[in-house]
Backbone as JSON, one array per atom type, in Angstrom:
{
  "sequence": "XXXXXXXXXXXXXXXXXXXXXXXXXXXXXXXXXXXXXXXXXXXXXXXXXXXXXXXXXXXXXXXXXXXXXXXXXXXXXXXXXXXXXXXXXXXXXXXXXXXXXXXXXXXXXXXXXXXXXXXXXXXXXXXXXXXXXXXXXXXXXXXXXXXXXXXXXXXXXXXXXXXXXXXXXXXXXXXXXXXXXXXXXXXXXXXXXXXXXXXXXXXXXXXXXXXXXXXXXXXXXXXXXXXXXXXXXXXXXXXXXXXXXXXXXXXXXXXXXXXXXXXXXXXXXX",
  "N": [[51.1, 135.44, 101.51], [52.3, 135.77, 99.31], [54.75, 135.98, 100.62], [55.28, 133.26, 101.8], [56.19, 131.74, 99.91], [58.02, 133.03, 98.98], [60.26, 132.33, 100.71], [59.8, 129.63, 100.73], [60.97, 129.27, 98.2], [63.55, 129.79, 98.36], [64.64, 127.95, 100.79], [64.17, 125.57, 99.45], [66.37, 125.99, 97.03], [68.5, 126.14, 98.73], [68.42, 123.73, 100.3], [69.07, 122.19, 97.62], [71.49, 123.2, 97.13], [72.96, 121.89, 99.0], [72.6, 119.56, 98.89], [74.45, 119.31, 96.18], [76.96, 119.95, 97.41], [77.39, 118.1, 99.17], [77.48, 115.97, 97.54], [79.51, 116.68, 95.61], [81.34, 116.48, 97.65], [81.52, 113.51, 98.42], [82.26, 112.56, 96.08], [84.83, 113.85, 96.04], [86.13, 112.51, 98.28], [85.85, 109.43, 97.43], [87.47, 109.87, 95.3], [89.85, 110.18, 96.44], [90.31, 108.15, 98.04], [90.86, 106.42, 95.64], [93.2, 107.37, 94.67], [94.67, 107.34, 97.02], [94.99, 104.31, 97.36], [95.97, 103.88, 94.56], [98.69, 104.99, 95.03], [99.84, 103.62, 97.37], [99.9, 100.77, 96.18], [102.13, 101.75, 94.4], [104.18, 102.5, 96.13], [104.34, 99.6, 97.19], [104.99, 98.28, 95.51], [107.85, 99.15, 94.68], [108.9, 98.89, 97.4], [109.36, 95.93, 97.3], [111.28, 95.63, 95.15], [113.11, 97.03, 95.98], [114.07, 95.4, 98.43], [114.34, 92.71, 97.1], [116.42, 93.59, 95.3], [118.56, 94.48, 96.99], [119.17, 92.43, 98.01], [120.47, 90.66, 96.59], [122.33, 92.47, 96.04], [123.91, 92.44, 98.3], [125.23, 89.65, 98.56], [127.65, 90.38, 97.06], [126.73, 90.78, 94.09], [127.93, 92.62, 91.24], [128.01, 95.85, 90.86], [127.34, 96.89, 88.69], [125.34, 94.83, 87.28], [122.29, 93.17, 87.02], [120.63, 93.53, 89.83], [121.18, 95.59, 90.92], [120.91, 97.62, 88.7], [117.72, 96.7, 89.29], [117.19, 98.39, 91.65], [118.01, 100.61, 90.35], [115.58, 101.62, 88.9], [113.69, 101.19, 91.31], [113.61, 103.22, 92.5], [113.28, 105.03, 90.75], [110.15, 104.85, 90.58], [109.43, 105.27, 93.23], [110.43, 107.35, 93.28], [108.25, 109.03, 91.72], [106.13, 108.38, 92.59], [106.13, 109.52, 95.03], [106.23, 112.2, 94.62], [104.1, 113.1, 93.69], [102.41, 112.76, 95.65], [103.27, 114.28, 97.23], [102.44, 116.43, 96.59], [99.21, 116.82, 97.67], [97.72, 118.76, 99.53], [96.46, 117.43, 101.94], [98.15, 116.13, 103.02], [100.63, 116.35, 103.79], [103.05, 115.94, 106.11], [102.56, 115.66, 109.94], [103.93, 115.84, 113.33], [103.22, 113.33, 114.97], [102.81, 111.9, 113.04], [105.44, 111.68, 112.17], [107.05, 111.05, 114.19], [109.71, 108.81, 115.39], [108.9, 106.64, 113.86], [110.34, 103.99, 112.13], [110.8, 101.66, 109.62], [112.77, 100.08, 108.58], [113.9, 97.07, 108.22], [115.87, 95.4, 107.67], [119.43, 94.99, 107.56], [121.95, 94.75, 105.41], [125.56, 93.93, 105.36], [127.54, 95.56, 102.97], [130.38, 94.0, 101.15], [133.48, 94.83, 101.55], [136.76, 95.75, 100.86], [139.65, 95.73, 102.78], [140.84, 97.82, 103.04], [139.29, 99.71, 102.92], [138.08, 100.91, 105.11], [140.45, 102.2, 105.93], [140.75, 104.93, 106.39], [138.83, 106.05, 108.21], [135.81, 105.32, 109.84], [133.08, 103.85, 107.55], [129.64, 103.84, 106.67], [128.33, 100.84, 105.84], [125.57, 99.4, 105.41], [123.2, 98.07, 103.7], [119.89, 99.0, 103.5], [116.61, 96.88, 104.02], [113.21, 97.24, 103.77], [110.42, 97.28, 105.85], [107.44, 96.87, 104.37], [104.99, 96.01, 106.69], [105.39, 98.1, 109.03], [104.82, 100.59, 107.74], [104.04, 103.99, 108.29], [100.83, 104.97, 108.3], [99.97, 107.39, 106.76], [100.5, 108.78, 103.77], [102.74, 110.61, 102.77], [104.57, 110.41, 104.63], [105.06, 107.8, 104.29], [105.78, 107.66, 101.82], [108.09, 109.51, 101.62], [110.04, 108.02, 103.19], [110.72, 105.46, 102.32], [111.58, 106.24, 99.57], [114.01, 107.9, 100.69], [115.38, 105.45, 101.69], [115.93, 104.03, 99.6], [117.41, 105.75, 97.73], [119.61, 106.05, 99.67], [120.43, 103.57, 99.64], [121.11, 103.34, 97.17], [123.63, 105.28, 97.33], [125.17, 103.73, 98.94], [126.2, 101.61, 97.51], [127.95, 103.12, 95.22], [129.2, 104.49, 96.44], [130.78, 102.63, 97.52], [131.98, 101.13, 95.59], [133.84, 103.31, 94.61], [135.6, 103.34, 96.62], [136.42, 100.15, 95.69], [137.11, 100.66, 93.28], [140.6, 102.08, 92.82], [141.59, 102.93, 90.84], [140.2, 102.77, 88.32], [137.38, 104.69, 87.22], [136.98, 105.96, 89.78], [136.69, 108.32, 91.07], [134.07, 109.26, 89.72], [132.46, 107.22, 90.98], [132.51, 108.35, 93.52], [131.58, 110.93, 92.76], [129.22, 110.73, 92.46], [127.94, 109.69, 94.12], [128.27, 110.81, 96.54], [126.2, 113.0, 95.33], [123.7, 111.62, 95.81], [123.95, 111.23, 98.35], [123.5, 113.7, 99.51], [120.56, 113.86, 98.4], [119.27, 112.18, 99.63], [119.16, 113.14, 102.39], [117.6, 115.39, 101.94], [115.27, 114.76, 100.78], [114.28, 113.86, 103.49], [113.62, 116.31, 104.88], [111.14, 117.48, 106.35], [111.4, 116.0, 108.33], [111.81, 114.75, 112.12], [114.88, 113.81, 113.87], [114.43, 110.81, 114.05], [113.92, 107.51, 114.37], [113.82, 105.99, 111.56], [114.69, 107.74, 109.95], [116.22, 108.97, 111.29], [118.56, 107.34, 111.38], [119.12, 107.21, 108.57], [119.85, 110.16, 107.62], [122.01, 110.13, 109.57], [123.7, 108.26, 108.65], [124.44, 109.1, 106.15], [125.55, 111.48, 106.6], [127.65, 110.68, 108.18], [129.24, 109.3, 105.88], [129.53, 111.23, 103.96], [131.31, 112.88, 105.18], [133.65, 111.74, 105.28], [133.57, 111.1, 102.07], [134.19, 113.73, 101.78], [136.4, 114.63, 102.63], [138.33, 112.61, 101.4], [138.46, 113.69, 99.13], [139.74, 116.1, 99.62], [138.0, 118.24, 100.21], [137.77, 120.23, 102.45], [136.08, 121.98, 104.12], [133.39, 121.34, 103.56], [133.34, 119.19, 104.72], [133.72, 119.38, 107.62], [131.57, 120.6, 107.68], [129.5, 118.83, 107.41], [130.56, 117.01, 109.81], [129.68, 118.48, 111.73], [126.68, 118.72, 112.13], [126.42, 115.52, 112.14], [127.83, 115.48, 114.21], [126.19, 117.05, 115.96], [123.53, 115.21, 115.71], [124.07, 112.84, 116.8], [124.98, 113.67, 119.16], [122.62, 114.3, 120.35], [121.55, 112.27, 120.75], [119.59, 110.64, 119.35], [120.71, 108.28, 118.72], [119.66, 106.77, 120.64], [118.08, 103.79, 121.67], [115.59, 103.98, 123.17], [112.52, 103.41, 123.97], [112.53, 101.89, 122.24], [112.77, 98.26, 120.5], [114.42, 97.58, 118.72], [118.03, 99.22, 118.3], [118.52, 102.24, 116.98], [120.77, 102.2, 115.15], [123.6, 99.39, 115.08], [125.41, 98.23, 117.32], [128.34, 98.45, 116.29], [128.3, 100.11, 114.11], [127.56, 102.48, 115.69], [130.03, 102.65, 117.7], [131.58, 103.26, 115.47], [130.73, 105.55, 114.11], [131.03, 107.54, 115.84], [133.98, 107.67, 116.61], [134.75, 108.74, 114.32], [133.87, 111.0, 114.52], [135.51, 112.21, 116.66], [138.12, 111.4, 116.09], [138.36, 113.01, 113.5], [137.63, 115.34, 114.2], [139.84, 116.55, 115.74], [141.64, 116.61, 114.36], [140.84, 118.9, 112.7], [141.36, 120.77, 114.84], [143.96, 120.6, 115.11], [144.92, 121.16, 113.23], [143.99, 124.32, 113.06], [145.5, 124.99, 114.93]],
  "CA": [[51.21, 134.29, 100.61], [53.53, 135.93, 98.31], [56.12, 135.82, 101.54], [55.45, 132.12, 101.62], [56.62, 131.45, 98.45], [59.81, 133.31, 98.51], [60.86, 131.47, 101.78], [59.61, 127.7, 100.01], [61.75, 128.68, 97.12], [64.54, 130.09, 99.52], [64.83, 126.85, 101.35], [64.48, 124.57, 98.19], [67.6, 126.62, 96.92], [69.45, 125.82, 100.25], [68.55, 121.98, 99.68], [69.87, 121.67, 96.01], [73.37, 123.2, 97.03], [73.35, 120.86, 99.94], [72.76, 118.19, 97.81], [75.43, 119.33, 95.41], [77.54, 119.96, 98.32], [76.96, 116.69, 99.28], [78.18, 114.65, 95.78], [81.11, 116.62, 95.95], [82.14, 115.86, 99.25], [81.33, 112.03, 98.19], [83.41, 111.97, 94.69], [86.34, 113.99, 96.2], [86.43, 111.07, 98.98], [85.93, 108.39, 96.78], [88.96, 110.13, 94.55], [91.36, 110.84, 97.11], [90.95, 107.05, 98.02], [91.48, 105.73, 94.92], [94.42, 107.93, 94.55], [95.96, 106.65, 97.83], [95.25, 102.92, 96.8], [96.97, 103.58, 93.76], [100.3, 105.25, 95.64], [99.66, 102.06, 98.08], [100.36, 99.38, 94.99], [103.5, 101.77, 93.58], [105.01, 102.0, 97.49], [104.44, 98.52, 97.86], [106.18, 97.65, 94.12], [108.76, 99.92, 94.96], [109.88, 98.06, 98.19], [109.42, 94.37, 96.93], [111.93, 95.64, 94.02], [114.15, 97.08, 96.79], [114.21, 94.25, 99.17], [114.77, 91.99, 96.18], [117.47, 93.85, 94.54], [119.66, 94.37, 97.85], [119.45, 90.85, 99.11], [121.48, 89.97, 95.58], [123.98, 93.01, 95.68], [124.62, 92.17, 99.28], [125.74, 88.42, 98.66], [128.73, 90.17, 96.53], [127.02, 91.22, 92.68], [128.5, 93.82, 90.76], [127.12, 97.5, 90.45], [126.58, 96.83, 86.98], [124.39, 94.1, 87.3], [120.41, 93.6, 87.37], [120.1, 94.13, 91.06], [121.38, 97.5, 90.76], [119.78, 98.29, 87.9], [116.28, 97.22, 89.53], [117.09, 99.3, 92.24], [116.85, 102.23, 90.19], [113.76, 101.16, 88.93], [112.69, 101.21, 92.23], [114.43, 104.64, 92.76], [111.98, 106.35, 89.66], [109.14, 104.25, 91.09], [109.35, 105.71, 94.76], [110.26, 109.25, 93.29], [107.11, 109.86, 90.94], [104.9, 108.58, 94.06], [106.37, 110.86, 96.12], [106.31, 113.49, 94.27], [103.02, 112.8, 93.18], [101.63, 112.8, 97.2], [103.61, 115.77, 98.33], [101.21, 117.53, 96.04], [98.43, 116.67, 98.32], [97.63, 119.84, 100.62], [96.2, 116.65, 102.92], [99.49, 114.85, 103.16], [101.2, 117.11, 104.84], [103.54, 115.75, 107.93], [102.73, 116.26, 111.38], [105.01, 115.12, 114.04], [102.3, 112.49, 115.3], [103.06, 110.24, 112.09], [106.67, 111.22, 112.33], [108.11, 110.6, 114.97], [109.82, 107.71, 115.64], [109.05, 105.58, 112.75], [111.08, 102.91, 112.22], [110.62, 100.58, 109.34], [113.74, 99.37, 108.37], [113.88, 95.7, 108.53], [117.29, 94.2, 107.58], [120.34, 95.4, 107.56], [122.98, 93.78, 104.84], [126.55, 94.54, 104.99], [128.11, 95.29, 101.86], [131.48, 93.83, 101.01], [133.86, 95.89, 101.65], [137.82, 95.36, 100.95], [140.04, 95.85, 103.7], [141.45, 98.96, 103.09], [137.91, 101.31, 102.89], [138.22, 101.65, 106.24], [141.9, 102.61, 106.56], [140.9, 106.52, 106.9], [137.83, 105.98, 108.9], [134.34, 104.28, 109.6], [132.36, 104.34, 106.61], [128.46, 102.92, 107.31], [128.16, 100.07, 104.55], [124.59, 98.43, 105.36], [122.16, 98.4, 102.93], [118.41, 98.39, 103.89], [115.44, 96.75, 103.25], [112.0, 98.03, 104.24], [109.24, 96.38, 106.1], [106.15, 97.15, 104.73], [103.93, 95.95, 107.33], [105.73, 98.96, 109.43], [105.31, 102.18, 106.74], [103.34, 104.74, 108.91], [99.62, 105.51, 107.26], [100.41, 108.86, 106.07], [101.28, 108.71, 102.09], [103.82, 111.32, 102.65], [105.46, 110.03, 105.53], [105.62, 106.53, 103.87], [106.81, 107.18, 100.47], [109.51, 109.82, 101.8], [111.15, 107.02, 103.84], [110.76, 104.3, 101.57], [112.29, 106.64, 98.62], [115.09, 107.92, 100.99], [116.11, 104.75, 102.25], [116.34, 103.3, 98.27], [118.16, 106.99, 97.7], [120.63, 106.06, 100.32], [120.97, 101.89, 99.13], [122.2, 103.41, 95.69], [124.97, 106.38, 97.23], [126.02, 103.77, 99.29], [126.99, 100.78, 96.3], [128.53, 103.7, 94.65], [130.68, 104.69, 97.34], [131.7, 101.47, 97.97], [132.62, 101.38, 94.47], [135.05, 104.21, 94.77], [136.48, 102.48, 97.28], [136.87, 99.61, 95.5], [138.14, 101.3, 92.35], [140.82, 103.0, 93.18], [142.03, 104.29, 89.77], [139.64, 103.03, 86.99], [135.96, 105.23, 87.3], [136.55, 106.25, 91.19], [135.79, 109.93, 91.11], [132.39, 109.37, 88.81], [131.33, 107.17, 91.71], [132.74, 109.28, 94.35], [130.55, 111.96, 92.59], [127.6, 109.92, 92.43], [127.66, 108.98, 95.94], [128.05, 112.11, 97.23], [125.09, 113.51, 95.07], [122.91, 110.46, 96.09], [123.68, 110.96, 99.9], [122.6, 114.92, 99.94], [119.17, 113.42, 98.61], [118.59, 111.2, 100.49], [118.99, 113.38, 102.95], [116.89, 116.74, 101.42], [114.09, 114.14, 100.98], [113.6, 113.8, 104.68], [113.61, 117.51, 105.44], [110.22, 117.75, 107.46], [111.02, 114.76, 109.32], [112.66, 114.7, 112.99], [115.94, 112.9, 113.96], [114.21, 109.87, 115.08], [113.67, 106.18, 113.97], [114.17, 105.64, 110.07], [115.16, 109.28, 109.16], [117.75, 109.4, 112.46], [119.59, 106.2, 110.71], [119.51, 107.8, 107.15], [120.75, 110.83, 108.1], [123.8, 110.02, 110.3], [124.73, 107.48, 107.25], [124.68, 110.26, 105.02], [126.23, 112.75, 106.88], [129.24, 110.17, 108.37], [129.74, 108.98, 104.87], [129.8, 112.33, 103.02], [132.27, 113.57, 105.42], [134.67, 110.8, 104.41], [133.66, 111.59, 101.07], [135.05, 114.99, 101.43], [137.79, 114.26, 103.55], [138.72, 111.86, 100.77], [138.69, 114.25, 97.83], [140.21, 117.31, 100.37], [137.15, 119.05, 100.4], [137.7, 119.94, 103.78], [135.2, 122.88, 104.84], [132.41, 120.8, 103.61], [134.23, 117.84, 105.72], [133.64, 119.88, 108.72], [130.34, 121.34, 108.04], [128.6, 117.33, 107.23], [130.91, 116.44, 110.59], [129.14, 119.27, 112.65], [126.09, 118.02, 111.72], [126.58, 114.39, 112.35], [127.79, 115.16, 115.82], [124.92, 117.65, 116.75], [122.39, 114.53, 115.77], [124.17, 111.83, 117.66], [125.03, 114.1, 121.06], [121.53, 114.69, 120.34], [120.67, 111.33, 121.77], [118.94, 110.41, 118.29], [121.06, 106.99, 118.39], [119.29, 105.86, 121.34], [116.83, 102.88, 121.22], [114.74, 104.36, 123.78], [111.7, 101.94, 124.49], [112.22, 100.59, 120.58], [113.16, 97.05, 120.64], [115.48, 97.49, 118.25], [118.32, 100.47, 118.35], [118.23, 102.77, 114.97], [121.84, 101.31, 114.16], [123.91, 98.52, 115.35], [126.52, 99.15, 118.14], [129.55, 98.77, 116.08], [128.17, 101.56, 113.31], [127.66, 104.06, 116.37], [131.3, 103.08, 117.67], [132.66, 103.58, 114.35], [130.59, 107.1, 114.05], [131.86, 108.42, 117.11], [135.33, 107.56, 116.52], [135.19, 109.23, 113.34], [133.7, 112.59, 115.11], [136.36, 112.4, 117.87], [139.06, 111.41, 115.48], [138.13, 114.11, 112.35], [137.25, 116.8, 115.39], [141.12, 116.26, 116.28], [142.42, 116.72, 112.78], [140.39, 119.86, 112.49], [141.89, 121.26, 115.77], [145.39, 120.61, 114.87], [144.62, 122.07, 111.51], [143.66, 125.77, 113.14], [146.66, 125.48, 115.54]],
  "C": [[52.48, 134.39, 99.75], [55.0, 135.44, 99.16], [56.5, 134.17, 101.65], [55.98, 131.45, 100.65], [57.57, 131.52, 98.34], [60.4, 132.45, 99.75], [60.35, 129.94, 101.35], [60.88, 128.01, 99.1], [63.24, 129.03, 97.75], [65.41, 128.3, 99.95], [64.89, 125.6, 100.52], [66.12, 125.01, 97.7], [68.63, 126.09, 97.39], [70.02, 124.27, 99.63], [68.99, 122.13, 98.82], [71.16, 122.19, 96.41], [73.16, 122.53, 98.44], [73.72, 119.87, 99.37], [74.17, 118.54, 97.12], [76.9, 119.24, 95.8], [78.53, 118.75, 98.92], [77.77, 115.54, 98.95], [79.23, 115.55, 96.07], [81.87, 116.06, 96.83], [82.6, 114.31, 98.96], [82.31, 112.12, 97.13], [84.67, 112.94, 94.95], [86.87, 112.98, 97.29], [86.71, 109.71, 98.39], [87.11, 108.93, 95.47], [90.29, 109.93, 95.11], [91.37, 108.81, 97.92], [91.02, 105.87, 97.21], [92.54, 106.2, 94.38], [95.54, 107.11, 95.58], [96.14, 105.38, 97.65], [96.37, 102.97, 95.66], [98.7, 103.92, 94.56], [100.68, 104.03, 96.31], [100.42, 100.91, 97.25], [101.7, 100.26, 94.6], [104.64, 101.83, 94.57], [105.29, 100.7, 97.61], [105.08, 97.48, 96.75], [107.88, 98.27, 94.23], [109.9, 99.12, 96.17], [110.03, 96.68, 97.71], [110.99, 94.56, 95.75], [113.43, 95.84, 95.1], [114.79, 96.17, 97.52], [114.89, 92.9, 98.15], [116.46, 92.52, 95.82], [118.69, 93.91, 95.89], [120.18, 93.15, 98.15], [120.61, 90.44, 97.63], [122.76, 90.62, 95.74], [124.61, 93.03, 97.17], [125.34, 90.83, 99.58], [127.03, 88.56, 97.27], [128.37, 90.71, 94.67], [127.56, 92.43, 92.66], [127.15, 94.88, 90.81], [126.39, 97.47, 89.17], [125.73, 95.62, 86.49], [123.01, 93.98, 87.51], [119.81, 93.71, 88.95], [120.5, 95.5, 91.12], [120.69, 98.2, 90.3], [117.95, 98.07, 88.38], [116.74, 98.17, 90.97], [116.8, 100.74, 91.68], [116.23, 102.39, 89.32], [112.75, 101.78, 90.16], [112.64, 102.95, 92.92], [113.25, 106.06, 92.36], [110.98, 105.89, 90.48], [109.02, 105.37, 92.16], [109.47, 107.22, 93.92], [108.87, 109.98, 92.75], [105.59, 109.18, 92.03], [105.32, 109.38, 94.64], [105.93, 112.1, 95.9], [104.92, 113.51, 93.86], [102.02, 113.34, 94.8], [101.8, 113.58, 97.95], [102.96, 116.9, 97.54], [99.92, 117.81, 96.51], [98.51, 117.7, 99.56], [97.2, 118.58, 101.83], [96.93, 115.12, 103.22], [100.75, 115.3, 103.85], [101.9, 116.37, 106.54], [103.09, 116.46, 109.42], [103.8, 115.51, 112.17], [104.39, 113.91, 114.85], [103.01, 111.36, 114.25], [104.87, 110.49, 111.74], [107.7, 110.72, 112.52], [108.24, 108.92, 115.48], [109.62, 106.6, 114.94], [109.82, 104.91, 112.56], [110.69, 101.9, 111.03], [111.42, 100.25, 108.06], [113.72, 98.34, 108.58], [115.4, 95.03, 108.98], [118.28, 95.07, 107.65], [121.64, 94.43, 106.63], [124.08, 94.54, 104.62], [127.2, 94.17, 103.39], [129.58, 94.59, 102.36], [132.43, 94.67, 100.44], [135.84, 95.53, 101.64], [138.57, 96.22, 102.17], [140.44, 97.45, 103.96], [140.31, 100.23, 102.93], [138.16, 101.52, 103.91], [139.41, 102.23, 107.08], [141.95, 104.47, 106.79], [139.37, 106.86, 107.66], [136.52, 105.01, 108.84], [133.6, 104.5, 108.18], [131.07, 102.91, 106.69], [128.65, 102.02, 105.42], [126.53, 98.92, 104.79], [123.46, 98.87, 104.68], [120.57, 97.73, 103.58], [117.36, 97.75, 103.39], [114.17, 97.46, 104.14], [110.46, 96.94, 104.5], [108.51, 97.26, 106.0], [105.26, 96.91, 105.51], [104.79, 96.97, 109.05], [105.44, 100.32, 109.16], [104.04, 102.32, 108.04], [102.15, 104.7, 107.51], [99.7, 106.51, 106.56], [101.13, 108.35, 105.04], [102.84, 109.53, 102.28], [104.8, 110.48, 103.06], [105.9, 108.65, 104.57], [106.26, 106.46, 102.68], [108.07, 108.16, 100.81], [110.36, 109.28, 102.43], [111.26, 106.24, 102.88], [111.69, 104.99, 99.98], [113.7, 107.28, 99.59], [116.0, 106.72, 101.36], [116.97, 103.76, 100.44], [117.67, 104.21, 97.93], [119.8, 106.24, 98.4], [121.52, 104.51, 100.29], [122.1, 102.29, 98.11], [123.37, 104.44, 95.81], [125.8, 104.84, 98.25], [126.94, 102.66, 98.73], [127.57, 101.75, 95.6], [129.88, 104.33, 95.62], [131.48, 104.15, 97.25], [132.47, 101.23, 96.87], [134.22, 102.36, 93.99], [135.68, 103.87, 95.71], [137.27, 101.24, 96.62], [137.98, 99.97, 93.99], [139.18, 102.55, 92.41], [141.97, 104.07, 92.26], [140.79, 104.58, 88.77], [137.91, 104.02, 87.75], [136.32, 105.54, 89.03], [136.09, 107.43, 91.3], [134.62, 109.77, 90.68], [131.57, 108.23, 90.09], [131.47, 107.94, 93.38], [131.45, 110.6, 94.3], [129.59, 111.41, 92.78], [127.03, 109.88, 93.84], [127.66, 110.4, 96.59], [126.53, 113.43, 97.0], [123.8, 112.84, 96.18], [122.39, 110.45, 97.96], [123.56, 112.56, 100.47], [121.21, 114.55, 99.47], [118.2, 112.65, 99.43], [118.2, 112.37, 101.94], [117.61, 114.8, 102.96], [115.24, 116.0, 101.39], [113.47, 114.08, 102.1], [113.42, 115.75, 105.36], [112.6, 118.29, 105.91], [110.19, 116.97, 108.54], [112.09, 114.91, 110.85], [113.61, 113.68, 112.98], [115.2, 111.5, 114.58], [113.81, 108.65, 114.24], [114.37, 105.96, 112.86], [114.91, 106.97, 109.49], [116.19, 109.58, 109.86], [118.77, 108.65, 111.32], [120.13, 106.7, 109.38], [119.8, 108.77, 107.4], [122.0, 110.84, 108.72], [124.2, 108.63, 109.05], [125.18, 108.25, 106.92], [125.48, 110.98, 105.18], [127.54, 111.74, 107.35], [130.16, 109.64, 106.97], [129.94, 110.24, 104.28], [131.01, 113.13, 103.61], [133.66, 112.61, 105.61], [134.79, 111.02, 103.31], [134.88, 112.6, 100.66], [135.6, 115.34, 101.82], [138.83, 113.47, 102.25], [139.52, 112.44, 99.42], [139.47, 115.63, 98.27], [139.28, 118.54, 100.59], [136.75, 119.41, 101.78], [136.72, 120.79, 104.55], [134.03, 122.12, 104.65], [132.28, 119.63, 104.57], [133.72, 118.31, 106.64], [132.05, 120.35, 109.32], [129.39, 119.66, 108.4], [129.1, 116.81, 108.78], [130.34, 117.41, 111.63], [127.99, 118.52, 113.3], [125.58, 116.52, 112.41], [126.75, 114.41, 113.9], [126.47, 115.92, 116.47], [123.76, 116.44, 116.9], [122.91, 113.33, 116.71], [124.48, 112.71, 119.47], [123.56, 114.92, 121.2], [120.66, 113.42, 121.51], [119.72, 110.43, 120.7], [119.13, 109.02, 118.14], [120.11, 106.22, 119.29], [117.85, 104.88, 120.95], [115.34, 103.57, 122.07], [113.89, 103.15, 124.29], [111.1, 101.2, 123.27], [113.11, 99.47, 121.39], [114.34, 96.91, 120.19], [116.39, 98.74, 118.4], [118.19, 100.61, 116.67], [119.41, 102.79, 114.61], [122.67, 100.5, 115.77], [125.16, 99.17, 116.6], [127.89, 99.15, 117.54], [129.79, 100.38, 114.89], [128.22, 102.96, 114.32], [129.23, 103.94, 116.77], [131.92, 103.75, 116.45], [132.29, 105.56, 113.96], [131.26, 108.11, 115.26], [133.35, 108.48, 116.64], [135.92, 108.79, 115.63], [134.98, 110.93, 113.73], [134.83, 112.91, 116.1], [137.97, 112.88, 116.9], [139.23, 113.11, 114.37], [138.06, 115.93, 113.1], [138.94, 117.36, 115.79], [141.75, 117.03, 115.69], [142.18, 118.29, 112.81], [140.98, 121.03, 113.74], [142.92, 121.54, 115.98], [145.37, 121.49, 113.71], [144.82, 123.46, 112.1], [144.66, 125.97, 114.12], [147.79, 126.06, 115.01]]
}
């Protein structure tokens, strides 16, 4: 009898941390998706701000105007989700929600005076971002959607140093060059492929103009290594996307600039 007893209260035991078991399980589920709802609404404020603010500074406003400035709005926005979701041990990239992503929408060329491109290609299209594209994965979706804003604002500052070519050009020279190693450091679990191929070979064909520009030439070489390993990678191709992951005159103009800069660098060590 006595044995009966200790095996009833045994098995009661069991049950109550089941139960308790249980409710946890339930209110860390019902946390973790009102956590991702909320990231959901600051991703999806984040691009509306982006999409907005490009479409103005691509029909010609200034840098110093309120499309700029909401861009980096949208800039903090996207960073303190991000950073917020890569704290999530169950947000973690696999190469399942990686690869191949794609959700870039538009493409707007900046305006660009004649002479930026008198020492090579330099990519000038600013993106917008279709949300009804972002992959499900929090991670995956706010580290594209914050690199591609990342890489909107190095590349109105570039262009800037292009266009100024005494008053403030170095301060956005610097800027731009900061702006377009983040962009890129942001994607640094992600493969060369879809949305992260495109932002990357920006980054890296523009930064090695950058530092071609300012004579920074070993870094010139290293960003132009780089750039060619991901396009004779095959990374440009569309594959069986609809769309390719840039336009065919941006890949001529990247090539050129690897062929051309590869040249320079060859004559250089002769």
């Amino acid at each position: 009898t006595t044995q009966n007893r200790t095996c009833t209260t045994s098995q009661s035991k069991i049950m109550i941390m089941g139960d308790h078991s249980n409710k946890d399980d339930q209110q860390h589920f019902r946390r973790k998706m009102a956590y991702d709802r909320k990231q959901q609404r600051l991703i999806r404020t984040g691009i509306a701000m982006n999409n907005k603010a490009i479409a103005g500074l691509s029909h010609g406003s200034s840098r110093q105007q309120a499309p700029y400035e909401s861009l980096k709005k949208a800039f903090h926005l996207m960073r303190r989700a991000a950073a917020k979701t890569g704290s999530l041990a169950s947000s973690l990239c696999d190469r399942a929600a990686c690869d191949g992503v794609n959700v870039c929408h538009d493409a707007f060329p900046l305006r660009c005076a004649k002479e930026s491109f008198r020492d090579g290609y330099v990519y000038n299209r600013l993106l917008s971002i279709g949300e009804e594209q972002l992959p499900s994965n929090p991670k995956v979706a706010g580290d594209l959607c914050l690199s591609i804003i990342v890489l909107n604002l190095a590349l109105i500052n570039h262009n800037e140093s292009l266009a100024n070519m005494k008053n403030n050009k170095n301060k956005y020279a610097s800027l731009a060059n900061n702006l377009y190693n983040h962009a890129i450091s942001v994607l640094g679990h992600m493969e060369n492929r879809g949305t992260a191929a495109l932002i990357r070979i920006a980054s890296l064909n523009n930064l090695t103009q950058l530092r071609y520009q300012v004579g920074n030439y070993s870094l010139a070489r290293e960003s132009l290594h780089h750039l060619a390993l991901i396009v004779s990678a095959g990374s440009l191709d569309s594959e069986q996307r609809k769309r390719p992951v840039i336009d065919e005159e941006a890949k001529k103009g990247m090539i050129m600039n690897i062929l051309s800069l590869s040249n320079q660098n060859v004559a250089a060590a002769a």
